[in-house]
N, C-alpha and C positions, 0 to 999 in steps of 0.2 A: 493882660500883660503877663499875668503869673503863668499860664498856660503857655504861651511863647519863649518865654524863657526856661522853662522846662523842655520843653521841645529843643534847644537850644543847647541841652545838657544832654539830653538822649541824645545826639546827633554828635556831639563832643566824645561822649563813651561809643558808641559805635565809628566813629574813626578812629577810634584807640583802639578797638578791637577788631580791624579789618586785615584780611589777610587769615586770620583766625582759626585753626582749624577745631582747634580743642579747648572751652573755658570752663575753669573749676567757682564754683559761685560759694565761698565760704562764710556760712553763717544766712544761707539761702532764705530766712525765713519763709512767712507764707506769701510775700507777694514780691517777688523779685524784678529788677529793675530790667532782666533780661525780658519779662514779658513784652517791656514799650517797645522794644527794636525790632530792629527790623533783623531776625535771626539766621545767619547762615552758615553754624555752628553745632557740633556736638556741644552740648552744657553736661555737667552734673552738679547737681546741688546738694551742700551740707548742711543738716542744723542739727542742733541733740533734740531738739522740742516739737516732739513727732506728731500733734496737733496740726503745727505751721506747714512741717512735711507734707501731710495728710490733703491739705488744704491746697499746698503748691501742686502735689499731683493730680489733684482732679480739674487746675486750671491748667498742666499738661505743660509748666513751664522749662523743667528740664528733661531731656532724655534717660539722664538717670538719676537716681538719690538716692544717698548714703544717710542713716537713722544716727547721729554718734557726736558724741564729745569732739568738734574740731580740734582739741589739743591731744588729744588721742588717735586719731585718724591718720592712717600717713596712705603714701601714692610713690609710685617709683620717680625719681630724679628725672625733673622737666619732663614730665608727664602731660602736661596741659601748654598749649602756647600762651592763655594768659589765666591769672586768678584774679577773681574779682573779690574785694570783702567791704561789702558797704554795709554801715553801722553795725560796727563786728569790736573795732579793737577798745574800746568806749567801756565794754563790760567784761573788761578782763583789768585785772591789778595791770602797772606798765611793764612789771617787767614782764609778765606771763604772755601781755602782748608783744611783746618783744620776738619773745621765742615764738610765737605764732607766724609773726612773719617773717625772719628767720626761713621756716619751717615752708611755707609760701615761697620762699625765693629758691629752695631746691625744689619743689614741682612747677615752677614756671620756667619754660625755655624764651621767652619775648617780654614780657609786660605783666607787673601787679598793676594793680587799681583799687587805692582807698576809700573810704567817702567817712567822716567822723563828725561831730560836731567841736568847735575851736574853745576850747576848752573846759572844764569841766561843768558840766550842765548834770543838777540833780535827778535823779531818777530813781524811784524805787519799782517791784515788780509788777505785772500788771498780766492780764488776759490767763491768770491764773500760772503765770511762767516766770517764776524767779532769776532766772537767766537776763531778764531784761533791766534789770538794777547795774545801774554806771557805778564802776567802780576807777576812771581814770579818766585826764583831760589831757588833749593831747596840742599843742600848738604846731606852727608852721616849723619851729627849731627842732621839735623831737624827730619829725618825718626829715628834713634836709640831712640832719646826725646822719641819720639809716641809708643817704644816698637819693632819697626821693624828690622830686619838683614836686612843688605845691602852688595849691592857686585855691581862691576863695570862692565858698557859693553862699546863696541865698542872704545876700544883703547885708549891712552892716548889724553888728551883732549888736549893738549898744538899743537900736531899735524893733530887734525881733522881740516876739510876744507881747506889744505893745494893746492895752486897750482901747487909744485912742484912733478912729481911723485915719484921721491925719497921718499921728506917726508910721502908722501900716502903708500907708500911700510911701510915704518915704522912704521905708523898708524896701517895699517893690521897685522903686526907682535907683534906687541904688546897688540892686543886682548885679549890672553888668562892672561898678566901679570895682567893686571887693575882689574881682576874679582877679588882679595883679596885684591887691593888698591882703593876701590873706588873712594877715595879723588882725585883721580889722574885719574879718567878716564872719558868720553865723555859722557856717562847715567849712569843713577843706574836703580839698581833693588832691590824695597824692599818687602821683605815679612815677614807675618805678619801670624806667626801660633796659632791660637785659642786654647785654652786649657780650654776647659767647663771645671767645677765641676760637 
């Protein structure tokens, strides 16, 4: 069921991203979600933790990459039709993510696309990359402020990382309920559809 329902979210972000000609993948790590689509896209990918880069080029996931601090990086105005930054704004203080996507919203001409976990979830660093330490939680109210929809993934949060399998059986059934409660579920997903004049 976990596998269908992921399949479900791939298929969700690729009609979000259809039409598509240019996506910027901000905070690219080493295994990006552009790899599961079905791709008919220029990407280029950003991370500073040239490891995960390293790792993303030899699976050949974007056409280009950028080695650098994404708060440092910039790109000419609506440069890309969409930016995608999934598990990105989580390890930034809020307001530095703030201005990150801010920053995101002058190089997208169409469509951001979030992905976070629904509020603050501890983390310290790991794979030898300090970068990966949460330094903010973000709910449904911070993303709607900035103009975004939002919608719930992966289950109600109250039963993720649950030792019991019981409760895990319950977690996975309750997938599809969180997507119109997000308040109530395990990540969000926001997006953010551009409307030029």
């Amino acid at each position: 069921m976990t596998n269908f329902l992921k399949k479900i979210f791939y298929i969700k972000i690729e009609n979000e991203l259809r039409g598509c000609e240019r996506v910027l993948d901000v905070g690219c790590g080493q295994s990006s979600i552009l790899q599961r689509l079905q791709k008919k896209f220029y990407s280029v990918g950003v991370d500073a933790y040239a490891p995960y880069v390293e790792e993303s080029r030899k699976m050949n996931i974007h056409d280009k990459y950028v080695i650098g601090d994404i708060l440092k990086v910039d790109f000419p105005e609506k440069s890309f039709d969409a930016v995608i930054c999934f598990e990105v704004v989580e390890h930034l203080e809020m307001d530095v993510a703030v201005t990150l996507i801010k920053k995101i919203e002058r190089w997208a001409k169409r469509k951001i696309i979030i992905t976070t976990p629904n509020g603050f979830i501890p983390q310290g660093e790991y794979d030898g990359n300090e970068l990966q330490e949460h330094k903010s939680g973000w709910t449904p109210r911070h993303f709607k402020s900035l103009g975004f929809e939002v919608r719930g993934l992966q289950g109600l949060k109250r039963f993720a990382n649950s030792k019991y399998p019981i409760i895990g059986f319950l977690w996975r059934l309750s997938f599809p309920m969180v997507y119109f409660t997000p308040s109530l579920s395990w990540r969000l997903l926001a997006i953010k559809t551009i409307n030029e004049v």
